[in-house]
Every structure is written in C-alpha cells, then in structure tokens.
BALOBA-1460 file (C-alpha; in Angstrom, 3 decimals):
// residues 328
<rec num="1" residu="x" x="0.000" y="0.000" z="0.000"/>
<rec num="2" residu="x" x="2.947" y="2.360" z="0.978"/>
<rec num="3" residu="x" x="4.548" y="2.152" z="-3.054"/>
<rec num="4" residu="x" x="1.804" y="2.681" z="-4.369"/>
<rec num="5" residu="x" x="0.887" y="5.854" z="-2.342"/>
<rec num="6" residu="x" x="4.446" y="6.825" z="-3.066"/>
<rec num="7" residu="x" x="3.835" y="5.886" z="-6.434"/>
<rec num="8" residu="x" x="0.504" y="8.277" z="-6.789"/>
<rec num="9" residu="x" x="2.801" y="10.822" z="-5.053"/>
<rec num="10" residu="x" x="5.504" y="10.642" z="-7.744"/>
<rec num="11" residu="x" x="2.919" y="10.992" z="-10.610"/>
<rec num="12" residu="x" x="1.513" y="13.481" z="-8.730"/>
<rec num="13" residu="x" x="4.907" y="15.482" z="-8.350"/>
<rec num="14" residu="x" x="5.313" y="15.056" z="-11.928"/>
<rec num="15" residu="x" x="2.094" y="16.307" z="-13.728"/>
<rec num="16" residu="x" x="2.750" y="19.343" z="-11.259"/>
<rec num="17" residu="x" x="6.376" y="20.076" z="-12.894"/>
<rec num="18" residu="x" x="4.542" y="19.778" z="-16.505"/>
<rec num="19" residu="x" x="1.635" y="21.999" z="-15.670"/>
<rec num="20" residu="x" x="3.923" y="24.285" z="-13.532"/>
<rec num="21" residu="x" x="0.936" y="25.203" z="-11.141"/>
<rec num="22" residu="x" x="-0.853" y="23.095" z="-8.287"/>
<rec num="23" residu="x" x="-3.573" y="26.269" z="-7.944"/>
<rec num="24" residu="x" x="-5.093" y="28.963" z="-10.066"/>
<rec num="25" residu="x" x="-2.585" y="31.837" z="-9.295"/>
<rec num="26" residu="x" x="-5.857" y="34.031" z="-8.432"/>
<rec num="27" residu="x" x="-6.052" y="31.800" z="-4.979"/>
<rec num="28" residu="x" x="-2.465" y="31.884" z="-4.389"/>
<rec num="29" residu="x" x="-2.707" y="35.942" z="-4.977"/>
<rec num="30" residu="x" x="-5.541" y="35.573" z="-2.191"/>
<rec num="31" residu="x" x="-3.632" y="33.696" z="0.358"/>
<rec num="32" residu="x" x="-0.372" y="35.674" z="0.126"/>
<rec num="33" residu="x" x="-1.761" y="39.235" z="-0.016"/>
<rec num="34" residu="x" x="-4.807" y="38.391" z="1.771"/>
<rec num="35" residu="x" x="-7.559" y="39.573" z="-0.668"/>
<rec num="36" residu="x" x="-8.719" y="38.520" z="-3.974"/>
<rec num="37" residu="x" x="-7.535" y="40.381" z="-7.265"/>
<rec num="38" residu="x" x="-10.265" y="41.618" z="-9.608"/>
<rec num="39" residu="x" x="-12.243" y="38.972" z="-11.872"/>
<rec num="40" residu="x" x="-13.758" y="39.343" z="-15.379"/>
<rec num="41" residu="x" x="-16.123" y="37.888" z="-17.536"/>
<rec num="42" residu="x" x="-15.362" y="35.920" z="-20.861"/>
<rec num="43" residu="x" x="-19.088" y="36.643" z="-22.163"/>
<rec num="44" residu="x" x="-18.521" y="40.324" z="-21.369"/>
<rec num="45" residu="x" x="-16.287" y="41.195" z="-24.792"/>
<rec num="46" residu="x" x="-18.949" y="42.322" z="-26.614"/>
<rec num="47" residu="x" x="-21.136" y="44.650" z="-24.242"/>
<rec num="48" residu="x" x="-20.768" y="47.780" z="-23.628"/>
<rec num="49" residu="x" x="-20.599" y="48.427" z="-19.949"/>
<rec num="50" residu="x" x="-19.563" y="52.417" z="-17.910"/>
<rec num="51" residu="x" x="-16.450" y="54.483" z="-17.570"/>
<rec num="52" residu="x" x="-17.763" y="55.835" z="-14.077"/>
<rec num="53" residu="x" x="-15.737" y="58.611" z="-12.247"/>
<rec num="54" residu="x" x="-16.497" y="59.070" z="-8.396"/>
<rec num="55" residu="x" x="-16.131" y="61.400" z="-6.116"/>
<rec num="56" residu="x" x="-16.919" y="60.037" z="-2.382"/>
<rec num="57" residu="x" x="-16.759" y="61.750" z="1.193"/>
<rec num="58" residu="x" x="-17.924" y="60.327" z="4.200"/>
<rec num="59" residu="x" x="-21.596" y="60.395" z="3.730"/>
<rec num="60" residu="x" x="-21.933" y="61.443" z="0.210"/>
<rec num="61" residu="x" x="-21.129" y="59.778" z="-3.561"/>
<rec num="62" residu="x" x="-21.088" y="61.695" z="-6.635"/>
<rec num="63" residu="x" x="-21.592" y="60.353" z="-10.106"/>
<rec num="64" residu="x" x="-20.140" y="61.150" z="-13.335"/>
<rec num="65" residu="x" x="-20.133" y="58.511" z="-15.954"/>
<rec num="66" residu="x" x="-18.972" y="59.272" z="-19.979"/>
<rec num="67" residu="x" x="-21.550" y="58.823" z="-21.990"/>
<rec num="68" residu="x" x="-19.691" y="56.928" z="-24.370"/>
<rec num="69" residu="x" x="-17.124" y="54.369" z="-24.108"/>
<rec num="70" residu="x" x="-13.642" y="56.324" z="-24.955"/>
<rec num="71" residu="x" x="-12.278" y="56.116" z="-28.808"/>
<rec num="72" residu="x" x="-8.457" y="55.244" z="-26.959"/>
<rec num="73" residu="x" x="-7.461" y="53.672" z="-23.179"/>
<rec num="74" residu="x" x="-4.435" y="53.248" z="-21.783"/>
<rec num="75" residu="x" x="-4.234" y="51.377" z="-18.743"/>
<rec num="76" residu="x" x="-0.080" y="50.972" z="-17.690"/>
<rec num="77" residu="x" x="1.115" y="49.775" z="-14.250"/>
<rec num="78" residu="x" x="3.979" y="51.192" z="-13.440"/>
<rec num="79" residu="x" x="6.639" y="48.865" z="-13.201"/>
<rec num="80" residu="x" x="8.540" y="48.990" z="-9.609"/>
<rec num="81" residu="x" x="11.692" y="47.226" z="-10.719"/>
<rec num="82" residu="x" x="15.312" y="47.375" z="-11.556"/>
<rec num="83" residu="x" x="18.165" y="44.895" z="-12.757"/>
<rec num="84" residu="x" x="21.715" y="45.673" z="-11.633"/>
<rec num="85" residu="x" x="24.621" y="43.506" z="-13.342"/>
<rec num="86" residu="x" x="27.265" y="42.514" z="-10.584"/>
<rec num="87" residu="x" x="30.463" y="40.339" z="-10.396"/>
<rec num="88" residu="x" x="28.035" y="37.240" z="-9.302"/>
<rec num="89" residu="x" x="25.647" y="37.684" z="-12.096"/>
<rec num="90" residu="x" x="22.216" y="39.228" z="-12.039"/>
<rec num="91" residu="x" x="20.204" y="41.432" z="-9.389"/>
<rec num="92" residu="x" x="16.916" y="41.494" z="-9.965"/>
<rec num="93" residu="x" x="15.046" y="44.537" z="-7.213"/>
<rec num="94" residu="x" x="11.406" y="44.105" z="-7.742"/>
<rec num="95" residu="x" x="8.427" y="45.393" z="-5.710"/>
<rec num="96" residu="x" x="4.302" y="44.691" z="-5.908"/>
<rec num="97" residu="x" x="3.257" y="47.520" z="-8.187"/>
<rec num="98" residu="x" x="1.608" y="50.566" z="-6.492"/>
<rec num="99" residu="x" x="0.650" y="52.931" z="-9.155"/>
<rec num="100" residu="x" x="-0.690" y="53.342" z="-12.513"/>
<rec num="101" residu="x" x="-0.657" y="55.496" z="-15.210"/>
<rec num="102" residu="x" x="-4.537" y="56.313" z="-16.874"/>
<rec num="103" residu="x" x="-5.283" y="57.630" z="-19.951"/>
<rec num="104" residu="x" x="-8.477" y="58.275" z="-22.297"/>
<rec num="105" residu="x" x="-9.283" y="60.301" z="-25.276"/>
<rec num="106" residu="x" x="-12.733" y="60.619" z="-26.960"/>
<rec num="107" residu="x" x="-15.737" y="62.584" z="-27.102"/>
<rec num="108" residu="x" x="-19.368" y="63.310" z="-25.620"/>
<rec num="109" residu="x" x="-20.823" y="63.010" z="-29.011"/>
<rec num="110" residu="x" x="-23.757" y="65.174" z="-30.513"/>
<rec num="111" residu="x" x="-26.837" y="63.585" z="-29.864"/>
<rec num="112" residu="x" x="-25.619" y="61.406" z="-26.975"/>
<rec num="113" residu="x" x="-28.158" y="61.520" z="-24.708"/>
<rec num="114" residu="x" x="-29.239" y="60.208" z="-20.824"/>
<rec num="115" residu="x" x="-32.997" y="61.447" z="-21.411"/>
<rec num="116" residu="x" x="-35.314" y="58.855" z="-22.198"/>
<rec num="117" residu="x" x="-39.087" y="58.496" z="-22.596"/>
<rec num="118" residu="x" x="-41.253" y="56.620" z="-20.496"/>
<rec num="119" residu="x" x="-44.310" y="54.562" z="-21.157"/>
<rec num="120" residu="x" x="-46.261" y="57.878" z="-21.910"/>
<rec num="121" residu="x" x="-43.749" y="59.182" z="-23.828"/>
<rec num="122" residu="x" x="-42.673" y="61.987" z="-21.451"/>
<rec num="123" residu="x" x="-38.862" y="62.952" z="-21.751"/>
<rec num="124" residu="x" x="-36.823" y="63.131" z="-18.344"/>
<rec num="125" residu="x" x="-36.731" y="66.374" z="-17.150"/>
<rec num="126" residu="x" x="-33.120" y="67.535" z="-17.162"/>
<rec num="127" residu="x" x="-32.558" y="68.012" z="-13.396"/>
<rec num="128" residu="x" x="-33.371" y="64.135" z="-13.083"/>
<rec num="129" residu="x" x="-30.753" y="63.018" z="-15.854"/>
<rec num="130" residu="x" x="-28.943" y="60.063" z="-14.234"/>
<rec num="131" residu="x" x="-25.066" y="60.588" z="-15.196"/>
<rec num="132" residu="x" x="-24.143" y="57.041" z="-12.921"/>
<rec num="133" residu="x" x="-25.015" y="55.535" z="-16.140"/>
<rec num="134" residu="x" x="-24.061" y="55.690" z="-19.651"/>
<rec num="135" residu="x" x="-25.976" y="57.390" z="-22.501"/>
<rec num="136" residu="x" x="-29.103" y="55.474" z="-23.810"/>
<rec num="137" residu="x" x="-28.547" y="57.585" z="-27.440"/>
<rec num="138" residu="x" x="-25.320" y="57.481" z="-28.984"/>
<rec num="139" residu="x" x="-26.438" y="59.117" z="-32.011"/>
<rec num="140" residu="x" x="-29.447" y="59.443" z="-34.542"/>
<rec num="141" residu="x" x="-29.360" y="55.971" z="-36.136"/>
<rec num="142" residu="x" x="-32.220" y="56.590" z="-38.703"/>
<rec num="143" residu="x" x="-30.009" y="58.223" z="-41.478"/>
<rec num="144" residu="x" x="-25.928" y="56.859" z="-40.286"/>
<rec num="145" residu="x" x="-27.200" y="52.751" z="-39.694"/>
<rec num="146" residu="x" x="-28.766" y="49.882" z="-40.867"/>
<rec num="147" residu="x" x="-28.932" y="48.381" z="-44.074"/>
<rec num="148" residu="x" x="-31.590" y="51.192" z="-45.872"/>
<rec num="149" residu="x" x="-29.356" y="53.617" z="-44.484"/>
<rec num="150" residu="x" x="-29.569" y="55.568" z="-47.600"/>
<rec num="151" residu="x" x="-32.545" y="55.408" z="-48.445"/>
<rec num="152" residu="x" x="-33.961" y="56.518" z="-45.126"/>
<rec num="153" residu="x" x="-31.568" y="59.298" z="-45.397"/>
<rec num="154" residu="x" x="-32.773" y="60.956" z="-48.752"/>
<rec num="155" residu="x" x="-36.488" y="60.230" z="-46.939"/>
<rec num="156" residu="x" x="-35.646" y="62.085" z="-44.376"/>
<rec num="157" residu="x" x="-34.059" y="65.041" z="-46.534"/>
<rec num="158" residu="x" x="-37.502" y="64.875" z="-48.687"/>
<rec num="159" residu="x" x="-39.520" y="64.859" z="-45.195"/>
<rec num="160" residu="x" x="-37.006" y="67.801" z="-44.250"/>
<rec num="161" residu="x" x="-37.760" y="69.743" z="-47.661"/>
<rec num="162" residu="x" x="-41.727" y="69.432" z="-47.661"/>
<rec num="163" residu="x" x="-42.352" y="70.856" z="-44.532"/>
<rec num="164" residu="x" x="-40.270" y="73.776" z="-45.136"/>
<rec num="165" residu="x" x="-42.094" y="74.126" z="-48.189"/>
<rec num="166" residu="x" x="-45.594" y="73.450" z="-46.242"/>
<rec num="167" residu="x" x="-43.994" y="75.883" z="-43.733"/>
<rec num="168" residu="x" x="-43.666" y="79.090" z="-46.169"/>
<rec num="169" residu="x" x="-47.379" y="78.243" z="-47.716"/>
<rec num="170" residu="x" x="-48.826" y="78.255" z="-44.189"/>
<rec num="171" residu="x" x="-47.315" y="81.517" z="-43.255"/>
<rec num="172" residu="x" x="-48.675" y="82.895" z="-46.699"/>
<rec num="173" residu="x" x="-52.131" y="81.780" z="-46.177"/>
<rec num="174" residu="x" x="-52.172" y="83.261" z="-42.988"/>
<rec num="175" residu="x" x="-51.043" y="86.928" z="-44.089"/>
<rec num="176" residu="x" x="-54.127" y="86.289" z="-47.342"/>
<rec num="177" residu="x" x="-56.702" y="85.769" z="-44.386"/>
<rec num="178" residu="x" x="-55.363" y="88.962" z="-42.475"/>
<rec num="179" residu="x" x="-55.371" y="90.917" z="-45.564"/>
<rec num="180" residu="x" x="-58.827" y="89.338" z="-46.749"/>
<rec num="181" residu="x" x="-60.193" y="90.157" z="-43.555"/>
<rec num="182" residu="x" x="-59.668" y="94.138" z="-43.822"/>
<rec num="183" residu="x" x="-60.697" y="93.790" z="-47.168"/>
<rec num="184" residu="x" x="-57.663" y="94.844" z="-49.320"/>
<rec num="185" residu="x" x="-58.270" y="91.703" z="-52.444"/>
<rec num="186" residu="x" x="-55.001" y="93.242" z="-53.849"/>
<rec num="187" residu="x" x="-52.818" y="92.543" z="-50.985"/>
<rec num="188" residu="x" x="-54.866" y="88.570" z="-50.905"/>
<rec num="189" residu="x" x="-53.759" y="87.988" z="-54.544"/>
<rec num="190" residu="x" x="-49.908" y="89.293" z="-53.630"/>
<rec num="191" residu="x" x="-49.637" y="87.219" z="-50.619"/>
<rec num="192" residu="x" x="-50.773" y="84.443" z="-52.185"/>
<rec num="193" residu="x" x="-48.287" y="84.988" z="-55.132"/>
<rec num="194" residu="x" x="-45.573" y="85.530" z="-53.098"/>
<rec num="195" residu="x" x="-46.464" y="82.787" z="-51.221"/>
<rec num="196" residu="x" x="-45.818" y="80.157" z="-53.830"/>
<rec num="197" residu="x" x="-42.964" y="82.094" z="-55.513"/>
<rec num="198" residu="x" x="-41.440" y="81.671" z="-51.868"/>
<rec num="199" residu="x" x="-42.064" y="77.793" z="-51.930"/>
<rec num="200" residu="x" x="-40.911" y="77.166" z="-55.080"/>
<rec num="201" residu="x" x="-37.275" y="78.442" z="-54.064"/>
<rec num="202" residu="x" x="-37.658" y="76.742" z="-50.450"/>
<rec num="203" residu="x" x="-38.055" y="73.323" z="-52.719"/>
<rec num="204" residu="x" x="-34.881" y="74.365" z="-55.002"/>
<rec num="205" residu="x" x="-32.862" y="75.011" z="-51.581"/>
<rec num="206" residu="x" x="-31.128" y="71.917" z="-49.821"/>
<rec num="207" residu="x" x="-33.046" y="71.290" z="-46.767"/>
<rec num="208" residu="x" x="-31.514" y="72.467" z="-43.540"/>
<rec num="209" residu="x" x="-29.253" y="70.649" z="-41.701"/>
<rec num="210" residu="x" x="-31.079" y="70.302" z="-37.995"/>
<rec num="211" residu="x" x="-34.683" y="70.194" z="-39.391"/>
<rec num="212" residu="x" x="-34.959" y="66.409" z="-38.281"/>
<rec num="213" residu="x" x="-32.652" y="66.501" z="-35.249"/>
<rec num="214" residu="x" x="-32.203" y="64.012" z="-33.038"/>
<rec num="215" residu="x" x="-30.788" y="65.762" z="-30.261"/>
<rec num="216" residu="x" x="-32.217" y="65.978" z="-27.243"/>
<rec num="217" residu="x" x="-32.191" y="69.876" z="-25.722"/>
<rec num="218" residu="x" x="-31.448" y="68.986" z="-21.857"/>
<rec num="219" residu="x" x="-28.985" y="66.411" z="-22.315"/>
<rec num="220" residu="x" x="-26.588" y="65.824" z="-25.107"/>
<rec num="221" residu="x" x="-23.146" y="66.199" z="-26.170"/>
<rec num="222" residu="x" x="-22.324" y="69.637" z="-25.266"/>
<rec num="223" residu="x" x="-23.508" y="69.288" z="-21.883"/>
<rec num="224" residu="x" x="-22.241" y="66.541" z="-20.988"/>
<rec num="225" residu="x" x="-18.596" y="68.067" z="-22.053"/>
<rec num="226" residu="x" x="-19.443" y="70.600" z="-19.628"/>
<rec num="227" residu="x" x="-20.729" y="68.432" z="-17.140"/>
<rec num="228" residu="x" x="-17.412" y="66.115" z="-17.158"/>
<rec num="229" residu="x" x="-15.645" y="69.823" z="-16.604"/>
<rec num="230" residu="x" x="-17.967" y="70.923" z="-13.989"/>
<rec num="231" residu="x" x="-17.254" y="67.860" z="-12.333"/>
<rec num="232" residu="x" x="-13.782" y="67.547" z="-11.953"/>
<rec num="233" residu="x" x="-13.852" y="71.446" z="-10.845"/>
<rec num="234" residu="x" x="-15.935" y="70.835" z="-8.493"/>
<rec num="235" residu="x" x="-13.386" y="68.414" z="-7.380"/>
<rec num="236" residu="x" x="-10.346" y="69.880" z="-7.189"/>
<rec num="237" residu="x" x="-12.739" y="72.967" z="-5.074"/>
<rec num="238" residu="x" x="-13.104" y="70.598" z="-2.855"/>
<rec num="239" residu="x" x="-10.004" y="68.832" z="-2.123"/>
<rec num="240" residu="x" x="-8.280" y="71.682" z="-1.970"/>
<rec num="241" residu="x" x="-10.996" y="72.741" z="0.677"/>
<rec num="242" residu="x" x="-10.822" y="69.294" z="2.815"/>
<rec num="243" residu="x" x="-8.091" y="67.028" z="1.384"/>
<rec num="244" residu="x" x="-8.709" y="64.597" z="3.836"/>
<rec num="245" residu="x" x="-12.421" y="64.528" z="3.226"/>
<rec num="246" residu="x" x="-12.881" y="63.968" z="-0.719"/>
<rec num="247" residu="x" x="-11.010" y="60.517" z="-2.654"/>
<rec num="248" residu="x" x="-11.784" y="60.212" z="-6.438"/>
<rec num="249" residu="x" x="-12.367" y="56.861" z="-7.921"/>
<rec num="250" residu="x" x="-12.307" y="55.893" z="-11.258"/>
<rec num="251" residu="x" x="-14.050" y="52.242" z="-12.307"/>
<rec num="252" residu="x" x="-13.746" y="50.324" z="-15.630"/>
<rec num="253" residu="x" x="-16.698" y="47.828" z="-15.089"/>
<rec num="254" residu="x" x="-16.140" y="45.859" z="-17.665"/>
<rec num="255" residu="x" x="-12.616" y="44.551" z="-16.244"/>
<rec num="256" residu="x" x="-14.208" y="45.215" z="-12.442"/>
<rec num="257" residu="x" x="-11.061" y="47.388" z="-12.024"/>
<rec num="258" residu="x" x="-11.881" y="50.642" z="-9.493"/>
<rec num="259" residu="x" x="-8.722" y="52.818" z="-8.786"/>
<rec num="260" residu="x" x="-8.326" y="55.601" z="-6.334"/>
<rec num="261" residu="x" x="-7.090" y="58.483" z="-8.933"/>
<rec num="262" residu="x" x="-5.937" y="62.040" z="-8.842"/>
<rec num="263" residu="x" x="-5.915" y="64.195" z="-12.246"/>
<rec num="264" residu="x" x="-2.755" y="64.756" z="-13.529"/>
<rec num="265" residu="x" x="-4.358" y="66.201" z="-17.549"/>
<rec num="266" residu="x" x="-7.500" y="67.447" z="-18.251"/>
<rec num="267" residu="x" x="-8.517" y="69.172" z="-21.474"/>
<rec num="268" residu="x" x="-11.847" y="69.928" z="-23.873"/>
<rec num="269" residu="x" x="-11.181" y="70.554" z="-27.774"/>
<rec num="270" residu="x" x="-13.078" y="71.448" z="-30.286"/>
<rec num="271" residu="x" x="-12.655" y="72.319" z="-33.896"/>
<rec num="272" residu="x" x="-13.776" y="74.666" z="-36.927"/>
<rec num="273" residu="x" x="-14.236" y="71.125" z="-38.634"/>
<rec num="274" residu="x" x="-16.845" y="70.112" z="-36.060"/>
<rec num="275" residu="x" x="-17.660" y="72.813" z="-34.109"/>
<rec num="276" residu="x" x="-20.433" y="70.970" z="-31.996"/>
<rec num="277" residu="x" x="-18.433" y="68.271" z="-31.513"/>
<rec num="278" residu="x" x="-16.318" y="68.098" z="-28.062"/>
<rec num="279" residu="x" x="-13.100" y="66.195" z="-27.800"/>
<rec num="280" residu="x" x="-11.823" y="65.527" z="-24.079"/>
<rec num="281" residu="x" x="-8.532" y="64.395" z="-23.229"/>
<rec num="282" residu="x" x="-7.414" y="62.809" z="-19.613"/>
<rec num="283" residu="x" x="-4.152" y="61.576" z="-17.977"/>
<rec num="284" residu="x" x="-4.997" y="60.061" z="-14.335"/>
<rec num="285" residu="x" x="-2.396" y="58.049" z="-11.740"/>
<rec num="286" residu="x" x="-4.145" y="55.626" z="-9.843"/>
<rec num="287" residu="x" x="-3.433" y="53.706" z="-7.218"/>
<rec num="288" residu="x" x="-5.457" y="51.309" z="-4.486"/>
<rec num="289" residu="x" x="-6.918" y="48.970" z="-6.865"/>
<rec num="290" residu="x" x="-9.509" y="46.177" z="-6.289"/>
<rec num="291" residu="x" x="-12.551" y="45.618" z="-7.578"/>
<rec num="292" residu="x" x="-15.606" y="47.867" z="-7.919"/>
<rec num="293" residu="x" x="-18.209" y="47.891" z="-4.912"/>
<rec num="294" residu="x" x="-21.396" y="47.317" z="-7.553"/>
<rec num="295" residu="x" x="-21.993" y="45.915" z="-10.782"/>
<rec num="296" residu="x" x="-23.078" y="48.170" z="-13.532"/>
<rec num="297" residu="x" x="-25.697" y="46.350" z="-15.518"/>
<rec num="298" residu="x" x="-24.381" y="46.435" z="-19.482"/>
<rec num="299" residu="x" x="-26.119" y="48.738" z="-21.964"/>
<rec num="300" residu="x" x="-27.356" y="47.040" z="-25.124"/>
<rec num="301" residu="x" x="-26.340" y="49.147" z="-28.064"/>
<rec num="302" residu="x" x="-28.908" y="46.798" z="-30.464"/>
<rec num="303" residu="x" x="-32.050" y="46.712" z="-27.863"/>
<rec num="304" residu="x" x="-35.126" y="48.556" z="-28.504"/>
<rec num="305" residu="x" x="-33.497" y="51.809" z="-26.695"/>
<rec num="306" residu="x" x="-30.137" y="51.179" z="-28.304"/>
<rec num="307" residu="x" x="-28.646" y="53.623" z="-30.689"/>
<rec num="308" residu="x" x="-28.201" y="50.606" z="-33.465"/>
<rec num="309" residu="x" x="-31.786" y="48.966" z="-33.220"/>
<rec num="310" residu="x" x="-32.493" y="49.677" z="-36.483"/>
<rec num="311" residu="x" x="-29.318" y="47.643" z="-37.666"/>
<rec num="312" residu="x" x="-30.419" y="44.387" z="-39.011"/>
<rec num="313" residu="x" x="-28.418" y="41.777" z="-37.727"/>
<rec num="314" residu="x" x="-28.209" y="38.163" z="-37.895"/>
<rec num="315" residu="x" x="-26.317" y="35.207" z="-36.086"/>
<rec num="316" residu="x" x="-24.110" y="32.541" z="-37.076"/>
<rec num="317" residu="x" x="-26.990" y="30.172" z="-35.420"/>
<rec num="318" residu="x" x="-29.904" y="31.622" z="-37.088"/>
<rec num="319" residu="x" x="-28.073" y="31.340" z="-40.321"/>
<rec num="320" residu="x" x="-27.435" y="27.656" z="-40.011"/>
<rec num="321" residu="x" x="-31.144" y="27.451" z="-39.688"/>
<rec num="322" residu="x" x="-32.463" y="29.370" z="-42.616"/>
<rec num="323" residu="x" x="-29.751" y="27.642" z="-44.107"/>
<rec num="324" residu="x" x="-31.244" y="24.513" z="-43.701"/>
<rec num="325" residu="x" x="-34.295" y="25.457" z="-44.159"/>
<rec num="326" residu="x" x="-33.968" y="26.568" z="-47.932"/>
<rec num="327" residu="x" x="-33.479" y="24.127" z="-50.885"/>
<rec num="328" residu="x" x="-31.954" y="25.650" z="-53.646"/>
C-alpha cells in the first residue's frame, strides 16, 4: 500500500512540474496578499458596460459617468523594478506595483443623450438626468445605420424639404386671411403669389441641416462636455478645501477594475471642422486597486433603446437554420 501511495505521489509530483501550477494563481494571490484580485467575464467582450468617475466623502457619492465608451485607453502599471549587473551575475530589485498610469481620449458626441421616454412618452426632465449611467442615445441611427441607411436618409431630406415648403405656404395663407379680412383683395392675390414664388425656391434650396434633429435639448453632447468639466472642478474645489475629506475613484466595469485616482491632464477641444463636436482628453495616476463595490448592468447598443436597433443583424446560429431550411 505504501509504493503505491508513493507511487501516486511521484505521478503526482510530476504532472505538477509539466503543468507548472498546483492552484489557479488568483487563490495563491488571495492567500499571500490576503484579498482577492479583480475577476472578469469571458461573455462580457462584446457589451458595452460604464467608464464611471467618483467622487466620495464620508456620507456622500457623486456620479459622473462618460456617456460613451472612450475612442483610446491606456491602462499601464507602473513597473517597480530594476536589474543591476554585478560580479556574481544578475540582481533582480522588484516590488508589488503601487501605481498606474490612466489615460483616455474621446468625445461626448452630438446627440448622446441620458434622457429617455417613459411609457407615456414623457422625456426626463433635465434636473433628473442620471449621469451614474451611460448614454441610452449614442447618435441618430435613422439616417448613419442599418442596411436602408440611404434610403432613409434621402427620406428624411424629402420629409425635411416638404415641410419647409408646407412651412412658407402656411405663413402665406395666414397673411391672405389677415389681408382678406380688412378687405384689401389686392394685398390677398400678392400674398398668395408671393407665397408660392417663396415655396418654389424653399423646394430648389437643400433642406436644412437640424430640421430632423435628433438631439435631445437637456442632455446631449455639449452638456455633458461641460458636465465632465464641472465635475472635476468641483473636485479639485473641494479637495483643496478638505483634502482629507474627498477621494476620487475611477471604475472600468467591464474589467471590475476601481482605482483611487488624482488628475494629472485634463482638457476639452473642439474644432472649426466640427464645431459641436467636443473632444476631451485625460491623464490620471491611480493607485489602491480592487474591484468595484457594484456591478453596472451592461447597456445594449442593439435593444429597442439602443442607438443601433435599427441595424439588421443576424447570427451565425440563425443562419445555419435558414440555411437549412432553404433548398436551392
């Protein structure tokens, strides 16, 4: 019984050497250090989850998430080690890594927008816009998605067109009735005249740009640029105030990853390009990581409230079963 317990042993000892691990690393993290490193989620690749920056005091959180998930992110430990030749060989100095280096470039967007209608179609009023959570409009999707992209877009430029037409024939009708009511049939016949001469060159014109926008008026790109500057303002007021009183946070839910952080860069650009379109830029060095306090819930971008529901889209399942379901 004893060789063949040593014998177990021994083929125990050697799938150990081949694997090179007895544990998953996260446990032995746990039991050295005493607490368990952040976790993520395979299925999570493909959704779309906050960029949430925090600023916490004793009794009070404030919110600020981007709307939109940043065009670039940099996320670089910084490295706590050096390697010193020597008449032995090689010195190796390293230490567990205590700060990071943060940084994220991108923009608010246009029509990017927290506002949504309820059941009776009522907008959110703008003093109840929740910025804890990302944008539920990225953008208007009618005319830029979808596979009848284009065609919905020269509808919506015809749409755009006739009721600035209908628009200058209204207004003339309504200066024939004034004029028809004081009895002046001259000035009836001129305003009518005029009235069609005017919406005959409305139709010529190309229709105007914002006629059909999308953007919602409490909250969309612009102020949420201002908001994200507001914000960290705000924050710098106040730990300059109290410095013991106010930490900032910054969380990546997607990789559960929640730093403490203090703002090294902050800027807002825009350009003669795209004047309403607001370009941030910020460098942060964190430190204190673990992982987030509460789980964001993921924003579907193609759900009924998603910014790409009206792109058509189709699975690699659902396409093995029209596949077998036609006979060519």
């Amino acid at each position: 019984m004893g060789l063949v317990d040593d014998y177990k042993k021994g083929a125990q000892d050697a799938l150990d050497s081949l694997t090179g691990q007895t544990k998953p690393l996260h446990k032995v993290y746990k039991e050295v250090i005493g607490s368990e490193v952040w976790s993520i989620t395979g299925s999570d690749w493909d959704k779309v989850y906050g960029y949430r920056f925090s600023i916490i005091a004793k009794k009070s959180v404030w919110y600020f998430t981007l709307p939109i998930p940043p065009q670039n992110l940099v996320i670089k430990p910084l490295m706590a080690s050096k390697v010193t030749p020597t008449m032995g060989g090689i010195v190796e100095e390293t230490t567990g890594i205590q700060m990071w280096s943060i940084q994220m470039s991108g923009t608010t967007g246009i029509s990017a927008t927290r506002a949504e209608k309820d059941w009776l179609g009522t907008e959110t009023p703008a003093a109840n816009v929740q910025r804890k959570d990302v944008a539920k409009k990225f953008r208007d999707n009618i005319s830029t998605t979808g596979l009848l992209a284009g065609i919905a877009a020269n509808l919506n430029r015809t749409i755009a067109k006739v009721g600035g037409v209908a628009d200058v024939i209204v207004d003339a009708a309504g200066s024939a009735a004034e004029s028809l009511g004081s009895g002046d049939f001259k000035s009836v016949a001129a305003d009518i005249a005029a009235g069609f001469v005017g919406a005959a060159v409305t139709a010529l014109l190309p229709p105007l740009p914002y006629s059909g926008s999308a953007v919602n008026e409490n909250s969309n790109g612009f102020t949420e640029a201002q908001e994200l500057q507001k914000f960290f303002y705000m924050y710098s007021k106040l730990k300059g105030l109290a410095p013991k009183e106010y930490i900032l946070r910054f969380t990546c839910f997607k990789t559960n990853q929640d730093w403490q952080v203090a703002v090294k860069d902050f800027s807002l650009q825009i350009s003669s390009q795209n004047p309403n379109l607001y370009k941030y830029s910020i460098v942060l060095q964190g430190w204190d990581i673990k992982a987030p306090g509460d789980k964001r819930k993921a924003f579907d971008r193609f759900s009924r409230s998603g910014d790409l529901h009206s792109v058509n889209t189709i699975s690699v399942g659902t396409m093995q079963s029209l596949a077998s379901k036609i006979h060519l």
